[in-house]
C-alpha positions, 0 to 999 in steps of 0.5 A: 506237076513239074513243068517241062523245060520246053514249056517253060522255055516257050515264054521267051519266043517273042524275045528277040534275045539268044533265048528267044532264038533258041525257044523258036529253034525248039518249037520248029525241032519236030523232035526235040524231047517236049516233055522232058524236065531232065538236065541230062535228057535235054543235053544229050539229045542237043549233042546228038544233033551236034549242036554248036557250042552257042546253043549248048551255052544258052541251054546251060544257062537257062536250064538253071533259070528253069531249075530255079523257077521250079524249085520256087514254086516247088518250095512255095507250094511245099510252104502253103501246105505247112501252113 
């Protein structure tokens, strides 16, 4: 099972980087969308609350680190299967 970008993103809380920022502001939102895994969903729920430009930035950013990870894994698991 896919895991949702909120879980994902939650690794980087502790960092004290715009990521990491952006992970606290997400676990202390009592409505960001927690199980979502899609692109669109996320982002339009961030331009509803009128999110600045910076945060869109660091979600566009690391929405395509969690693709990434996600497709590895995807395929790795995909691969063990083959074997």
């Amino acid at each position: 099972m896919k895991k949702s970008f909120y879980s994902w993103l939650q690794q980087f809380e502790a960092d004290e980087t715009p990521l990491g920022d952006f992970a606290r502001d997400t676990k202390a939102d009592k409505d960001f969308p927690y199980q979502a895994t899609s692109y669109k969903h996320i982002h339009d729920y961030l331009e509803s609350k009128r999110a600045c430009a910076e945060v869109l930035d660091i979600f566009n950013e690391s929405y395509e680190q969690y693709k990434k990870t996600n497709e590895t894994k995807s395929f790795c698991l995909y691969s063990s299967r083959m074997e």
